[in-house]
C-alpha angles and dihedrals in degrees: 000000000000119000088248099065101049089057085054095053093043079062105042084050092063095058124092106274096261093062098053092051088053083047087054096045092055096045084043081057091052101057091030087061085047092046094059092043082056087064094067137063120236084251092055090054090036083066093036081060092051101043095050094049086057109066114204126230116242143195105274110233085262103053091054090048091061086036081071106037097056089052087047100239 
């Protein structure tokens, strides 16, 4: 453990109780987000990248309302 985050524990330990639960959530939050970024190669995020800087286009309210009608749903 750093230096740093013992400080910041020594803090966090002197706070009521609710608030150290909230504290925790919120670092539970951090290293479950790494952990999932963990999941995936460097290739797989690389497409994710891609694929989100390139919107799609989709079907406008109007065009899937016609969709089903013609096809009487």
């Amino acid at each position: 453990m750093t230096k740093r985050l013992k400080q910041a524990i020594e803090r966090v330990r002197a706070l009521p109780e609710a608030r150290q639960d909230e504290i925790a959530e919120m670092l539970l939050d951090l290293t479950g987000r790494d952990a999932m970024r963990a999941g995936l190669t460097e290739e797989q995020w690389s497409e994710i990248r891609r694929r989100m800087a390139t919107p799609r286009e989709y079907a406008s309210d109007a065009e899937v309302e016609a969709f089903f009608k013609r096809e009487g749903r």
